[in-house]
C-alpha positions in Angstrom: 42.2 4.1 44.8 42.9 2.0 47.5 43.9 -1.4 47.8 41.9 -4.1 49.1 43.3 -5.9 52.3 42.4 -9.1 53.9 40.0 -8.9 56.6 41.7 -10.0 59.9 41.6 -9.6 63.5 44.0 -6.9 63.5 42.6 -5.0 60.9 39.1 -5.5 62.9 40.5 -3.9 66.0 42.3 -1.9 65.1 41.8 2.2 66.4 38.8 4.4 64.5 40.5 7.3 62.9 37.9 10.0 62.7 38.9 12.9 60.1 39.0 16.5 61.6 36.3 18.6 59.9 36.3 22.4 59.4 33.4 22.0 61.9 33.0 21.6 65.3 30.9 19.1 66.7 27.4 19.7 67.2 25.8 20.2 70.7 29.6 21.3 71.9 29.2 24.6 70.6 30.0 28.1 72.7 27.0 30.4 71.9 28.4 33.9 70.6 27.7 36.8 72.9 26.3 38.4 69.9 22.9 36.2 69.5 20.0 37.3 71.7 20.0 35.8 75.2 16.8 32.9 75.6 13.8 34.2 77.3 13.7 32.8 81.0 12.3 29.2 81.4 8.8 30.5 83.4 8.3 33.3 81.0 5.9 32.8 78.4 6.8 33.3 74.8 4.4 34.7 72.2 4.4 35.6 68.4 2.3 37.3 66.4 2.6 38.1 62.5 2.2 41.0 61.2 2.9 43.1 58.0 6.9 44.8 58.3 5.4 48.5 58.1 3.0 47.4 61.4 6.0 45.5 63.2 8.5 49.1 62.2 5.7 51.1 64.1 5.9 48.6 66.9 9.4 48.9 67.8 9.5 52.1 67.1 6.8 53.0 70.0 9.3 50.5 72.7 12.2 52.2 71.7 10.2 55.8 72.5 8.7 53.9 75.5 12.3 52.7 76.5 11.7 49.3 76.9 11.8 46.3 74.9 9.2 44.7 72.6 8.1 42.1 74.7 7.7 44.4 77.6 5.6 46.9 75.8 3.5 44.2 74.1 2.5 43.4 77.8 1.6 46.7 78.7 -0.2 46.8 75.8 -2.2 43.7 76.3 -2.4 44.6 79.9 -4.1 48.2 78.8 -6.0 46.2 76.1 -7.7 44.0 78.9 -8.4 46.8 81.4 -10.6 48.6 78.2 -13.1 45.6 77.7 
C-alpha cells in the first residue's frame, strides 16, 4: 500500500495521470465493415415479431425474390394494401 503524503500545492497541481485501458474510449470507436450499414436517416424503420420458423420462411422468399427483407416486406405491404 501506499504511503500517505502531505497535501500541498504541488501535489494539488500536479499532471492527471490517466491509466491506459485494454479499451478504447467510447464514442471514438471505428465501426467494423462487418456490422450492417444504418438504414438512411428519411427511411422509416419497422419491426415486427414473429416466431423463427415464420421469420426463416421470410427470408427465404427475399432471397428467391433477390432482394432484401426490408424491400420485400414493402412490396408485400404495398400488395397487402392494393387487396383491401
Amino acid at each position: 500500500m501506499a504511503k500517505p503524503s502531505a497535501l500541498t500545492v504541488e501535489v494539488m497541481n500536479a499532471p492527471q495521470v490517466s491509466p491506459i485501458g485494454g479499451l478504447p474510449p467510447r464514442g471514438f470507436a471505428e465501426p467494423s465493415q462487418n456490422k450492417l450499414q444504418a438504414a438512411p436517416k428519411n427511411d422509416a424503420l419497422v419491426q415486427i415479431r414473429c416466431s423463427k420458423a415464420v421469420a426463416k420462411e421470410v427470408k427465404r422468399a427475399a432471397v428467391e425474390a433477390e432482394m432484401t427483407i426490408s424491400e420485400f416486406m414493402l412490396v408485400c405491404f404495398h400488395t397487402y394494401m392494393k387487396k383491401c
